[in-house]
GUMARTI-736427 format. One record per atom (N, C-alpha, C, O, CB): x, y, z. Coordinates in steps of 0.2 Angstrom, whole numbers, padded with zeros to 4 digits, always signed. Glycine has a CB too. Example, Ala and Ser with C-alpha at 12.3 -4.5 7.8 and 13.67 -1.06 7.14 Angstrom:
2
+0066-0028+0039/+0062-0022+0039/+0066-0016+0039/+0071-0017+0042/+0057-0022+0045/+0064-0011+0035/+0068-0005+0036/+0064+0000+0039/+0067+0006+0040/+0070-0003+0029/
//
This chain:
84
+0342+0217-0291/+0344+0211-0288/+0341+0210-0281/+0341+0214-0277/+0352+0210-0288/+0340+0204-0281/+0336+0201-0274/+0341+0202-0266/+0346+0198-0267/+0335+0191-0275/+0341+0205-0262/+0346+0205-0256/+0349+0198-0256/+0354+0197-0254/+0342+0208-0250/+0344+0191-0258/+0345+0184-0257/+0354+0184-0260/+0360+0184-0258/+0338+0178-0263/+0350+0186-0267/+0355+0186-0273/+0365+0190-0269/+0371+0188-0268/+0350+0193-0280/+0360+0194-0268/+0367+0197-0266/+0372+0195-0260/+0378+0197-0260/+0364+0203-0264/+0370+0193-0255/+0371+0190-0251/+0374+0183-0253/+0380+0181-0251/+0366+0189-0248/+0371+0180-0257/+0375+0174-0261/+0382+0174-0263/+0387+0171-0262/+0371+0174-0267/+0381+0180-0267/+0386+0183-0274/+0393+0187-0268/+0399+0188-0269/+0381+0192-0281/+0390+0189-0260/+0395+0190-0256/+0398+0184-0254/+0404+0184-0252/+0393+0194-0251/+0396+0180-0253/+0397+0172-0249/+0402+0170-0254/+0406+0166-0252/+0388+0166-0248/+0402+0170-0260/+0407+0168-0266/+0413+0172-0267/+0416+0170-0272/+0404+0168-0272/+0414+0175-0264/+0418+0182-0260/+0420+0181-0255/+0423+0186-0253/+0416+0188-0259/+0420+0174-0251/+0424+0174-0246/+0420+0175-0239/+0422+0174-0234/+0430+0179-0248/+0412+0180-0240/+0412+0182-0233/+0407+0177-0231/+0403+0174-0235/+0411+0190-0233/+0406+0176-0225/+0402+0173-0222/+0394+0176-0223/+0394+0182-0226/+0406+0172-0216/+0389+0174-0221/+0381+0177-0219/+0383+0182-0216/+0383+0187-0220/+0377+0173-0216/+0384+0183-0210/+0384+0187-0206/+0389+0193-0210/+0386+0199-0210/+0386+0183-0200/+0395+0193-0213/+0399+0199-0216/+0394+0200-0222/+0390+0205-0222/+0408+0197-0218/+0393+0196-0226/+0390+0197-0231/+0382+0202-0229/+0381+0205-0234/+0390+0190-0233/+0380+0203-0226/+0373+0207-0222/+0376+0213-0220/+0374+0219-0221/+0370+0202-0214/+0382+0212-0216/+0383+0219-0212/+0387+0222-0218/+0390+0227-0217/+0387+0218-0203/+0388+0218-0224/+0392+0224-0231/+0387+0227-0233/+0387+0233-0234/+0398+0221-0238/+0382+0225-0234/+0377+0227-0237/+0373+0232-0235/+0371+0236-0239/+0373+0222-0236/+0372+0233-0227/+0369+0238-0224/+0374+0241-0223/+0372+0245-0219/+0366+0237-0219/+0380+0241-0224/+0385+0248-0224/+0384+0251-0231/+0386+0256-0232/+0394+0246-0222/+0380+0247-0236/+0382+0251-0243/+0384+0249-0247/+0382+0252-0252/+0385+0256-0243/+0389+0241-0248/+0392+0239-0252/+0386+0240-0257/+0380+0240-0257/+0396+0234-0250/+0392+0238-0265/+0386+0235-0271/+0389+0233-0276/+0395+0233-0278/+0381+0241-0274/+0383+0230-0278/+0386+0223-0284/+0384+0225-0291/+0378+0224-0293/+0382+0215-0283/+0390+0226-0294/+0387+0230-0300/+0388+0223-0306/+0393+0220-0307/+0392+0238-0302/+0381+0223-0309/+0382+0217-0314/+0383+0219-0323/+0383+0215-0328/+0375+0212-0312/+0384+0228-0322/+0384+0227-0329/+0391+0234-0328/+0391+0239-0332/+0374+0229-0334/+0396+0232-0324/+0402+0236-0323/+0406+0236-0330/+0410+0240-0332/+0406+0233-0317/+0405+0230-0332/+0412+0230-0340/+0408+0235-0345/+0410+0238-0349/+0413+0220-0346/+0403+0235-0343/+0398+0237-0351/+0399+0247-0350/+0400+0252-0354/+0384+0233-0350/+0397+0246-0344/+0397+0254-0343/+0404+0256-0338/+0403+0259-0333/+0389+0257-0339/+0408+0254-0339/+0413+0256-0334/+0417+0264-0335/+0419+0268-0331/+0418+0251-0335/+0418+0264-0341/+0420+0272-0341/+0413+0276-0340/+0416+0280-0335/+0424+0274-0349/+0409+0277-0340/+0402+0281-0336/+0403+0281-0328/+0402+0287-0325/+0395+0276-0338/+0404+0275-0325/+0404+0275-0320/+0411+0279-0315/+0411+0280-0309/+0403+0270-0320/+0418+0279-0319/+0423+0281-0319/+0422+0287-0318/+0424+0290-0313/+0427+0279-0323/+0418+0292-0324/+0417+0298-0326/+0413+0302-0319/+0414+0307-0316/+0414+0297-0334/+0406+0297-0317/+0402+0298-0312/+0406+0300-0306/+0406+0305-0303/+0398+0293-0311/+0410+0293-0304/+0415+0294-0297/+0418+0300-0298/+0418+0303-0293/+0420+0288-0296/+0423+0302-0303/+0425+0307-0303/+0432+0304-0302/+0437+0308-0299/+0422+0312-0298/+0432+0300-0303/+0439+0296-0304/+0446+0300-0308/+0446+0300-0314/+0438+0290-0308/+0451+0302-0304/+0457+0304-0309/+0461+0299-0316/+0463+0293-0315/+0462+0305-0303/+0461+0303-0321/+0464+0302-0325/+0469+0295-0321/+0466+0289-0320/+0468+0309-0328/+0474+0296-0320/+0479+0293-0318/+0476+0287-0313/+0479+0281-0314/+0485+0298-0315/+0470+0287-0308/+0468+0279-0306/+0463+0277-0310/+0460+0274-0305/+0466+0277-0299/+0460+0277-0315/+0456+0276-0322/+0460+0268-0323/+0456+0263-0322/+0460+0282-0330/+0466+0267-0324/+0469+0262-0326/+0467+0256-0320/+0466+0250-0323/+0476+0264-0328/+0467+0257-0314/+0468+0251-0309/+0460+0247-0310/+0459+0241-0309/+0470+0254-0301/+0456+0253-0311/+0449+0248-0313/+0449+0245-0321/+0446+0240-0323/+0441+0254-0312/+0452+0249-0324/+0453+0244-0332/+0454+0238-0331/+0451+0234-0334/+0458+0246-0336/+0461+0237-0325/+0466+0233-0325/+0459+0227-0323/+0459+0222-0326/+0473+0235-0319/+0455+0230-0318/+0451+0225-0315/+0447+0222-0319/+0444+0216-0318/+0449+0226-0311/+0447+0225-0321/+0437+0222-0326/+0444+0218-0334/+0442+0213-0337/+0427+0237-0332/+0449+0218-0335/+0453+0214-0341/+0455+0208-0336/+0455+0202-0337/+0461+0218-0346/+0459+0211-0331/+0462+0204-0330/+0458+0199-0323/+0460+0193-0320/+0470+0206-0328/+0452+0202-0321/+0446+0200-0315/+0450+0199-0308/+0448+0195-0304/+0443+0191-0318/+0456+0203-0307/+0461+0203-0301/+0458+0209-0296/+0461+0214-0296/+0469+0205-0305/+0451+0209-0291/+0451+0214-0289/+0455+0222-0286/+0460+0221-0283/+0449+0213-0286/+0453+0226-0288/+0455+0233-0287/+0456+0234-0279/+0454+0229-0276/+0449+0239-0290/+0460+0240-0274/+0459+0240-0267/+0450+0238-0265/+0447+0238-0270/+0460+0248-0266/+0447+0236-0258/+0442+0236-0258/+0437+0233-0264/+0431+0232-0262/+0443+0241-0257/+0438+0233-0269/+0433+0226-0273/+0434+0220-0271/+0439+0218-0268/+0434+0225-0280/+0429+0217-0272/+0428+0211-0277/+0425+0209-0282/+0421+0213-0285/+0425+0208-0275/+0429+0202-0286/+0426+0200-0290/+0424+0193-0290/+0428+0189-0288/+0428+0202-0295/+0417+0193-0292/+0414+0186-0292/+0411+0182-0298/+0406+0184-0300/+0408+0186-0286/+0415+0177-0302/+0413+0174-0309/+0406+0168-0305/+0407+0165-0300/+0421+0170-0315/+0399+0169-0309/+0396+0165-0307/+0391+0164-0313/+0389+0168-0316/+0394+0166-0302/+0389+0158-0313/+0385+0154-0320/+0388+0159-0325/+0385+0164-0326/+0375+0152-0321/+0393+0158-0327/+0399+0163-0334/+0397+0170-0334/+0397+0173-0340/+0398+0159-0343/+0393+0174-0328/+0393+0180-0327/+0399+0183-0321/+0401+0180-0316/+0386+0181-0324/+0402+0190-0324/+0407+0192-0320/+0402+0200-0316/+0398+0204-0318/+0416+0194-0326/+0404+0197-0308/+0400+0204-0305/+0407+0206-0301/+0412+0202-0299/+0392+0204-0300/+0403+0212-0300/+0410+0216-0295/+0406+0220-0290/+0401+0223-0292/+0416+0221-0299/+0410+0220-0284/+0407+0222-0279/+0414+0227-0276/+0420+0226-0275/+0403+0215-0275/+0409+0232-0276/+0413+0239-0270/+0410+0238-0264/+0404+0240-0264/+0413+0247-0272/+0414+0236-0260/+0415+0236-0254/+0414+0244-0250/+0417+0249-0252/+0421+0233-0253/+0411+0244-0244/+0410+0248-0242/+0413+0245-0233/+0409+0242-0230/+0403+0250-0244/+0421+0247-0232/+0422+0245-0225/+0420+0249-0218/+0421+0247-0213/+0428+0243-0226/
//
């Protein structure tokens, strides 16, 4: 994805140009295929059993997790971890 893109898809998240840039260069990222492979990525982080469920919760009911976002755009759902 295009830094443009990304920056976009932060801007639809509430943050301005300027936040949107400086999440970016702290690290944040926008994952666009998080429903498809979410338990992979759960398994990667090293996520405990017991908080497993709060990212479930997010990716069924599109309510961000601590520190996420989520952004629905042209009927695509992305999510973005934040990096504060």
């Amino acid at each position: 994805m295009i830094r443009e893109r990304e920056i976009e898809l932060l801007m639809l998240d509430r943050c301005t140009k300027s936040e949107a840039e400086k999440h970016l260069k702290n690290g944040s990222t926008i994952f666009e295929d998080f429903e498809e492979n979410i338990e992979s990525y759960l398994d990667e982080w090293n996520i405990e059993e017991e908080d497993k469920d709060e990212y479930r919760k997010m990716v069924t009911d599109k309510i961000p997790a601590r520190d996420w976002g989520v952004v629905e755009d042209n009927g695509k759902t992305y999510y973005i971890m934040y990096v504060l």
